[in-house]
Wavefront OBJ file of the C-alpha trace (Angstrom):
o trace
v 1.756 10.362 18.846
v 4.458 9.322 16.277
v 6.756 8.652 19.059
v 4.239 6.428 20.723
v 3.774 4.670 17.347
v 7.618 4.576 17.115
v 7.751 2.846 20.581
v 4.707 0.782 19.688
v 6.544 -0.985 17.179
v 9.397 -1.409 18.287
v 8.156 -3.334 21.313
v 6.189 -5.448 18.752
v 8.887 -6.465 17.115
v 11.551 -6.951 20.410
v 8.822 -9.264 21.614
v 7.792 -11.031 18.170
v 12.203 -11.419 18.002
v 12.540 -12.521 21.730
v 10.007 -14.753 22.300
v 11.209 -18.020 22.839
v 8.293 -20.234 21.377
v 9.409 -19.378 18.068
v 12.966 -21.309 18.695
v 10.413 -24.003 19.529
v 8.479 -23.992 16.493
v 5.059 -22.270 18.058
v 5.220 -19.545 16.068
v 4.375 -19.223 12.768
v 4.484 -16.223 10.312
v 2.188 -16.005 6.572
v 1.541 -13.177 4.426
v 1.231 -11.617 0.820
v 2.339 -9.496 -1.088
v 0.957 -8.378 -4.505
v 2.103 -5.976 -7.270
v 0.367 -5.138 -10.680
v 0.237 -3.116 -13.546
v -2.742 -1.901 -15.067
v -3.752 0.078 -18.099
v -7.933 1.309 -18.458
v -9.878 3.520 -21.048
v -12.978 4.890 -19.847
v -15.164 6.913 -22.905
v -18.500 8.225 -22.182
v -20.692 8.320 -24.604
v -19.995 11.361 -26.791
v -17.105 11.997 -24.627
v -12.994 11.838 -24.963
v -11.652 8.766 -23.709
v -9.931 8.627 -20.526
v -6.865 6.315 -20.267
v -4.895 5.607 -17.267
v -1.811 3.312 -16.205
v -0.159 2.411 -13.494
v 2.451 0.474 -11.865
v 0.709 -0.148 -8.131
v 1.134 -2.032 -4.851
v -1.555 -4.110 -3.743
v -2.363 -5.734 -0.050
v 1.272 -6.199 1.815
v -0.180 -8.559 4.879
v 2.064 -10.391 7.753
v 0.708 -12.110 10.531
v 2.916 -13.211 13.167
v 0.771 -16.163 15.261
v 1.863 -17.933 18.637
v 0.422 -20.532 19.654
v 0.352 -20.537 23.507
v -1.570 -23.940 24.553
v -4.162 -26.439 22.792
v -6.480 -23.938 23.646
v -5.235 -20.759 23.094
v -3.500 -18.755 20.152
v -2.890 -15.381 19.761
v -1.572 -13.572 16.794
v -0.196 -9.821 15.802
v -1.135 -9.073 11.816
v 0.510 -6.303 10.000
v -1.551 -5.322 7.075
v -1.937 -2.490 4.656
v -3.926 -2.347 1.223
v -4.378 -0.664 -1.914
v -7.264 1.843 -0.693
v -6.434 2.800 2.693
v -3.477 3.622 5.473
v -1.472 0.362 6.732
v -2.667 -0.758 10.320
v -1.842 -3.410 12.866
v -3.629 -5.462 14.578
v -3.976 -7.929 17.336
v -6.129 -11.253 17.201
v -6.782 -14.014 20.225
v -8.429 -16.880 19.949
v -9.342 -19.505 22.814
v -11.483 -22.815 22.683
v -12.623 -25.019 24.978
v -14.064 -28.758 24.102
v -16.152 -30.899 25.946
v -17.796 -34.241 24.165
v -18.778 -33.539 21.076
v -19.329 -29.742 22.172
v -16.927 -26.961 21.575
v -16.360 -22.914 22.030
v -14.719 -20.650 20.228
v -14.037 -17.395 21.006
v -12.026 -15.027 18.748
v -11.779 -10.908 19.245
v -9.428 -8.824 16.283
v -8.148 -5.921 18.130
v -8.218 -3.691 14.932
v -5.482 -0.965 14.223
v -4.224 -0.359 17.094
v -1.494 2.211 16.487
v -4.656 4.534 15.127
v -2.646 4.872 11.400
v -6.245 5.201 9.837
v -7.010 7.982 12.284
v -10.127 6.956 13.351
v -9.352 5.183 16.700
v -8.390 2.119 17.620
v -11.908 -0.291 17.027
v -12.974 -4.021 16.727
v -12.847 -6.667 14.005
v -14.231 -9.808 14.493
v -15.052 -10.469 18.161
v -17.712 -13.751 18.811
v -18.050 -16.435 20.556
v -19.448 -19.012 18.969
v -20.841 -23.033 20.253
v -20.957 -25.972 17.856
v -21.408 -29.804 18.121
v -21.570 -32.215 15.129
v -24.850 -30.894 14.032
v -25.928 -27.213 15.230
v -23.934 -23.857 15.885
v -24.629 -20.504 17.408
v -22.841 -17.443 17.225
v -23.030 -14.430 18.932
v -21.088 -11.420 18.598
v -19.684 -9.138 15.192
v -18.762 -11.241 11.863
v -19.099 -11.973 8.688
v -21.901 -13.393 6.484
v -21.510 -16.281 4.689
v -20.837 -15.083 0.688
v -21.442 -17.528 -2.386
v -20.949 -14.787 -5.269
v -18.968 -16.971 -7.925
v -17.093 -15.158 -10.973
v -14.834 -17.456 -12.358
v -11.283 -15.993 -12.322
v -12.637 -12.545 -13.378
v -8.820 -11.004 -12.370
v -9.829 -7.946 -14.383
v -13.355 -6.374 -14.491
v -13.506 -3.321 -16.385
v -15.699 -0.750 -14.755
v -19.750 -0.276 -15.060
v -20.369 2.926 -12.767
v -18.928 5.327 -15.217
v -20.426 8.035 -13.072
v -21.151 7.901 -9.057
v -25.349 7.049 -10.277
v -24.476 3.526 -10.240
v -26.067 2.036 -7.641
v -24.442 -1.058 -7.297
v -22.982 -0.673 -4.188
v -20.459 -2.423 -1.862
v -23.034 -4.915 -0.316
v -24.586 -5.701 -3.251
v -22.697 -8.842 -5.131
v -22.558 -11.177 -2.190
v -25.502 -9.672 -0.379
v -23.519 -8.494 2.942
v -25.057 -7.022 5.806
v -22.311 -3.525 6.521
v -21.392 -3.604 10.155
v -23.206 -6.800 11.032
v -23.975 -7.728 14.614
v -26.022 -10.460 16.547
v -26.450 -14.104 16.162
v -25.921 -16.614 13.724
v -27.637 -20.667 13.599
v -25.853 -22.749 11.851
v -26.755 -26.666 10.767
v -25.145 -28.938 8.882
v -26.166 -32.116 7.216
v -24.094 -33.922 4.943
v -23.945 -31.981 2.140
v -26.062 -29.478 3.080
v -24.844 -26.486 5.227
v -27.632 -24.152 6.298
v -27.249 -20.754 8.284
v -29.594 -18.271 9.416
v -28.421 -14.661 10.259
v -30.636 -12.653 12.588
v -28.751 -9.255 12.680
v -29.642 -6.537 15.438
v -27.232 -3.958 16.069
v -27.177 0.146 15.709
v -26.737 2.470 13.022
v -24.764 5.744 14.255
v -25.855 8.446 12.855
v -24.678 9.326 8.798
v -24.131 5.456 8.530
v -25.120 3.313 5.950
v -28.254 1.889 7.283
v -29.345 5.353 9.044
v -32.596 6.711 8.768
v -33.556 10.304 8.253
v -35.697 12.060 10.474
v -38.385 14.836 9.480
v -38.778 16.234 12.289
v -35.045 16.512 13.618
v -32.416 18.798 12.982
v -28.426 18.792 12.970
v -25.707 20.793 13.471
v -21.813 20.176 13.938
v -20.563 22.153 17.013
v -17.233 21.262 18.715
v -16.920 18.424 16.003
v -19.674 16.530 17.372
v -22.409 15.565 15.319
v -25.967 16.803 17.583
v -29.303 16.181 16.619
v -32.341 18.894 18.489
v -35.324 17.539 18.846
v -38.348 19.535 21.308
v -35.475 21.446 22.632
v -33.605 18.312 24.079
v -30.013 18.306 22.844
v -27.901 14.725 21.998
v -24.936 14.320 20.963
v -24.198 10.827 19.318
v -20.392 9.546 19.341
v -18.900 7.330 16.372
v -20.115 3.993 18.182
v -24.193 5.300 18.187
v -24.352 6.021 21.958
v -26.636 8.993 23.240
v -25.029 11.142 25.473
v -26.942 14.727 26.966
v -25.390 18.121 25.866
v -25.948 21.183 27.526
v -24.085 23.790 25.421
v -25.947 23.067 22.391
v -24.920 26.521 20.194
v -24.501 25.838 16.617
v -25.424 27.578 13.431
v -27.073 26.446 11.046
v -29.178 23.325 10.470
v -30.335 20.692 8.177
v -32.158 17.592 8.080
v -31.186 14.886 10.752
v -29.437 11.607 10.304
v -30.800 9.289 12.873
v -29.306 6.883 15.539
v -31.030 3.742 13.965
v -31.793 -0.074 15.175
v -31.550 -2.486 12.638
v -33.266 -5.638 12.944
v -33.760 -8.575 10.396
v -33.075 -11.990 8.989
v -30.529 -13.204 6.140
v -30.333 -17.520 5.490
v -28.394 -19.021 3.367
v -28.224 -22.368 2.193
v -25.118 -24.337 0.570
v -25.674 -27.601 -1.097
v -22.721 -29.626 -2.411
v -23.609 -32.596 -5.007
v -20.312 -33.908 -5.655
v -20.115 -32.473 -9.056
v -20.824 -28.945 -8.088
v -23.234 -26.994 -5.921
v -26.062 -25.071 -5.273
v -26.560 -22.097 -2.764
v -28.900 -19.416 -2.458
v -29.100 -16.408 -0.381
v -32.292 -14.175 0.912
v -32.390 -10.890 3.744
v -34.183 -8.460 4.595
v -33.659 -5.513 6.755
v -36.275 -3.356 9.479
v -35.272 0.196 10.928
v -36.657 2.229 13.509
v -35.104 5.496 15.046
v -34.170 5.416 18.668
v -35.736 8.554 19.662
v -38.693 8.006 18.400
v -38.563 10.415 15.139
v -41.116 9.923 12.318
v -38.700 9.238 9.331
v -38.878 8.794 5.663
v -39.499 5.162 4.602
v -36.393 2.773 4.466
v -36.608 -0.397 3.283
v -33.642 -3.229 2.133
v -33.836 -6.738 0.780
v -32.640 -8.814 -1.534
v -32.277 -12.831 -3.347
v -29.615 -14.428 -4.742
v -29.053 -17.729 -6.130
v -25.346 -19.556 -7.750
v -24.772 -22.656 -8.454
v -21.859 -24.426 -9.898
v -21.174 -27.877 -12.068
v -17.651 -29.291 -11.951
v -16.638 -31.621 -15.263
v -13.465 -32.722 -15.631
v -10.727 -30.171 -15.584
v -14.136 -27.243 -16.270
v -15.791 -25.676 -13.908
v -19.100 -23.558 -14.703
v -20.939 -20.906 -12.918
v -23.934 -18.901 -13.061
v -26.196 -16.921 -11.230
v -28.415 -13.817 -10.518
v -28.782 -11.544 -7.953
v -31.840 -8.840 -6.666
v -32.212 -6.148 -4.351
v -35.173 -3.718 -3.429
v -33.461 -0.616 -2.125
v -35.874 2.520 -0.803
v -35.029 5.614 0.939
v -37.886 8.236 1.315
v -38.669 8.716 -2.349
v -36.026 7.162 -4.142
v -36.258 3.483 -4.673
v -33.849 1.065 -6.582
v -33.967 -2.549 -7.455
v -30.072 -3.536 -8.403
v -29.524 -6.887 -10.453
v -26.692 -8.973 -11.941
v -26.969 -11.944 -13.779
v -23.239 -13.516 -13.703
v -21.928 -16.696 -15.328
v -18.078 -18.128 -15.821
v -15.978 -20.866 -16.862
v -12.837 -22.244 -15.442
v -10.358 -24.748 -17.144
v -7.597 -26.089 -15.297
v -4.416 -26.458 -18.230
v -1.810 -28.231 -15.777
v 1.225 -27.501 -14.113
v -0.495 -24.893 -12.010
v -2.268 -22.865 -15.006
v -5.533 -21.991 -15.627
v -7.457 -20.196 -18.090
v -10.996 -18.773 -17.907
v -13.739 -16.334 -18.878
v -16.675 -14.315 -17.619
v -19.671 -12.244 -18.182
v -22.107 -10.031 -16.208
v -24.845 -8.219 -16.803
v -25.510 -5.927 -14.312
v -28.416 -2.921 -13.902
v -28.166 -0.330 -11.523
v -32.203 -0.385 -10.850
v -33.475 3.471 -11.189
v -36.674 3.886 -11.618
v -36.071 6.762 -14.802
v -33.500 5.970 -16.881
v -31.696 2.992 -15.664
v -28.443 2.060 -16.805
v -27.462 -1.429 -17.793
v -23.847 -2.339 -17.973
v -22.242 -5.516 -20.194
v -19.047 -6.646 -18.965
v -16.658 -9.428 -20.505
v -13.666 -10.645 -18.905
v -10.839 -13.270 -19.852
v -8.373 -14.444 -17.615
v -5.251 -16.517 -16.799
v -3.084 -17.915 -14.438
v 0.282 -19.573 -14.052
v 3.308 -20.269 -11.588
v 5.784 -17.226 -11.833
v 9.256 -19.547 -11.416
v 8.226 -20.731 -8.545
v 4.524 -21.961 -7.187
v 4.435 -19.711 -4.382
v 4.099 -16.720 -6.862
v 1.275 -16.594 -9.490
v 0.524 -14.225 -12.298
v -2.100 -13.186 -13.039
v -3.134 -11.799 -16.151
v -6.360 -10.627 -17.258
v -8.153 -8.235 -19.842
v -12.054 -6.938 -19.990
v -14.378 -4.548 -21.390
v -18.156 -3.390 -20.403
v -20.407 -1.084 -22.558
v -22.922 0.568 -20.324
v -26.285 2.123 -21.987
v -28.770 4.211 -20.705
v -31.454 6.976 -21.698
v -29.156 9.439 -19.412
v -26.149 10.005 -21.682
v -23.899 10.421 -18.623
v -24.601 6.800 -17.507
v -23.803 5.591 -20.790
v -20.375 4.801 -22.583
v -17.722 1.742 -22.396
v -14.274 1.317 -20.868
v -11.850 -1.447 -21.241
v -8.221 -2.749 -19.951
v -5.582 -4.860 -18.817
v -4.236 -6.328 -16.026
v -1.028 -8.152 -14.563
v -0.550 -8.962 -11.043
v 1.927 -10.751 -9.419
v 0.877 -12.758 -6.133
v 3.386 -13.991 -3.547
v 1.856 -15.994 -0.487
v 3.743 -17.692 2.338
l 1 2 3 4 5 6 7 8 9 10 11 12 13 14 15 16 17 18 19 20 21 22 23 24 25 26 27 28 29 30 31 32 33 34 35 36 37 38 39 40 41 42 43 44 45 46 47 48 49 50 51 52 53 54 55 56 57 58 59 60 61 62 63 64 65 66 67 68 69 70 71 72 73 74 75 76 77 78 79 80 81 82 83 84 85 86 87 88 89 90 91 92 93 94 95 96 97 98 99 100 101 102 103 104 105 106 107 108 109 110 111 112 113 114 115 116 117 118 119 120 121 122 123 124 125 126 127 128 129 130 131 132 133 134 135 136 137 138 139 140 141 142 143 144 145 146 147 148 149 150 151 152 153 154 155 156 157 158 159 160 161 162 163 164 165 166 167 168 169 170 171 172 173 174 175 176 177 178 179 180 181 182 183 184 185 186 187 188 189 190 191 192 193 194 195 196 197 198 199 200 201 202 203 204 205 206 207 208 209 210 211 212 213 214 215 216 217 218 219 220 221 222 223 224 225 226 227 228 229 230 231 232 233 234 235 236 237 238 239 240 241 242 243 244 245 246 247 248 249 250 251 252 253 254 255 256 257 258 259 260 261 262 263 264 265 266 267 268 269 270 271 272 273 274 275 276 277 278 279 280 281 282 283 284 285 286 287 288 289 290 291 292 293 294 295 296 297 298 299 300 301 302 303 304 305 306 307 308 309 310 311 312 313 314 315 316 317 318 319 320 321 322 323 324 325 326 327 328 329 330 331 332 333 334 335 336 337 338 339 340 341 342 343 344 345 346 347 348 349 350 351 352 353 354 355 356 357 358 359 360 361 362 363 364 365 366 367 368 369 370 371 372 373 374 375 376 377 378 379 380 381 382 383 384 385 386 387 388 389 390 391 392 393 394 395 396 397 398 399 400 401 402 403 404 405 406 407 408 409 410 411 412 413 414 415 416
């Protein structure tokens, strides 16, 4: 395997050297690289005080694009982050246009040396029709996100234990995984889109139900659920396929292959001197085989809106969700507001607040954070540094979801 990754990437780069379009000014190469150092205290309440600091590497990004014809593109895109392994992967793009009507359709090809070790999968892939007016898209993408914290380059952290249940697609209301169509209309200043997703849930995913009547065991690494004596085995994409040599020991409750169905809009409205959005979904689920499960339900409301004035910009908003599995049900919130000043010459200076609680129905935590930030060109503008500092007190009636933590943070941002 390494020496197929060794050959891999070597051929990447012969043919990313040799190909000729880049004498003629097809090709184009942008990236980033950022680097930081940050110091954080964590204390829980009636507890010593943590304090950690770090010199780090952030996202290291290159993407190498070609552009083939009018109508076609393709690019290769080297990327690795703070929080997992480096990976590379391969985007294509190809439109056509008739009239006023076009098609776009765009499929990431994503890591496809397998560095993360969990096979070579899919970005991005859609195609997707617009005129001047109406669009539809069809495929796996992202939702549009409206979340606005100022600058907020430091945030000091409000789960100070894992019972935090402000989770990853909570600020900007995602939907994980999303797949299935997407209306869009615009109209002036208003740009409206409507988000039906309809996809599957494997099995121990996010959105998965739990069965009560199923079991599960692991045997030869697969993950099989037994239900009336009829064996399945589940791969990592959700697809049922029969096993006959079910033998495993052991079970426990079952994790479900799930449908998801539902709807998400969103509405954008830009007045010139700032805007308005807001943002609604809400999620069904039914198990594929039929399974009576515990009760799952998922929604959620936001609204932001910003006013530009002068050199200021202000933001606010406030977020809800409604979160239930079986007997546990949470309804998340943050209420978020910012300012912005641009100084000149590239700098900026601003400051932030949120107020966020994590929802539990017994003891719910509420978490206070403050933020204050700045910006400037580091000798040159293609590099800015970023420097920010915050603190959050969290409070609860459960003394291990209650404390503060606070910190600092520089990072230095290259883009070209």
């Amino acid at each position: 395997m390494k020496k197929f990754k060794s050959l891999m990437l070597a051929a990447l780069a012969s043919a990313a050297l040799a190909a000729p379009s880049f004498a003629d000014g097809h090709m184009t190469m942008t990236g980033e690289v950022i680097l930081g150092m940050q110091y954080s205290a964590v204390t829980p309440d009636g507890g010593d005080t943590t304090t950690v600091q770090k010199t780090y590497i952030g996202d290291i990004n290159a993407k190498l694009t070609n552009v083939v014809t009018e109508n076609a593109k393709y690019a290769v895109e080297f990327l690795k982050d703070d929080e997992g392994a480096g990976k590379i992967s391969f985007e294509m793009t190809g439109t056509a246009t008739s009239g006023d009507n076009s098609i776009t359709a765009f499929a990431d090809i994503s890591d496809i040396t397998n560095n993360s070790g969990t096979g070579v999968g899919y970005g991005d892939v859609y195609v997707s029709g617009t005129n001047k007016t109406l669009s539809l898209k069809v495929g796996a993408f992202g939702v549009p996100e409206y979340y606005y914290n100022g600058m907020g380059y430091y945030r000091a952290s409000a789960g100070l234990t894992s019972s935090n249940q402000f989770t990853d697609d909570s600020e900007n209301l995602l939907i994980l995984g999303n797949r299935g169509l997407e209306l869009g209309i615009a109209a002036g200043a208003v740009d409206f889109k409507l988000n039906v997703p309809f996809f599957t849930a494997a099995p121990g995913s996010f959105y998965a139900l739990t069965s009560t009547e199923s079991t599960v065991g692991v045997c030869n690494g697969k993950i099989t659920v037994d239900k009336a004596n009829t064996t399945t085995t589940y791969d990592a994409a959700g697809t049922a396929t029969t096993d006959t040599a079910y033998a495993c020991s052991g079970s426990a409750t079952a994790s479900v292959a799930t449908s998801v169905t539902g709807v998400r809009p969103a509405v954008s409205i830009d007045f010139g001197a700032g805007s308005v959005s807001a943002v609604a979904y809400s999620l069904n689920f039914a198990a594929q085989n039929g399974d009576d499960t515990v009760d799952k339900t998922d929604s959620g409301v936001q609204v932001q809106a910003k006013i530009v004035a002068g050199s200021a910009t202000v933001g606010f908003g406030y977020t809800t969700q409604t979160k239930k599995n079986g007997a546990t049900e949470v309804t998340p919130s943050v209420l978020n507001g910012s300012v912005k000043v641009g100084l000149g010459g590239g700098s900026n200076v601003g400051a932030s607040f949120d107020v966020i609680g994590d929802g539990a129905e017994t003891d719910e935590a509420t978490a206070t954070r403050f933020s204050a930030s700045y910006d400037m060109p580091f000798f040159v503008e293609a590099v800015t540094l970023k420097l920010g500092v915050g603190t959050a007190t969290q409070s609860s009636d459960d003394k291990t979801k209650a404390g503060a933590a606070s910190g600092l943070e520089a990072e230095w941002v290259y883009n070209f």
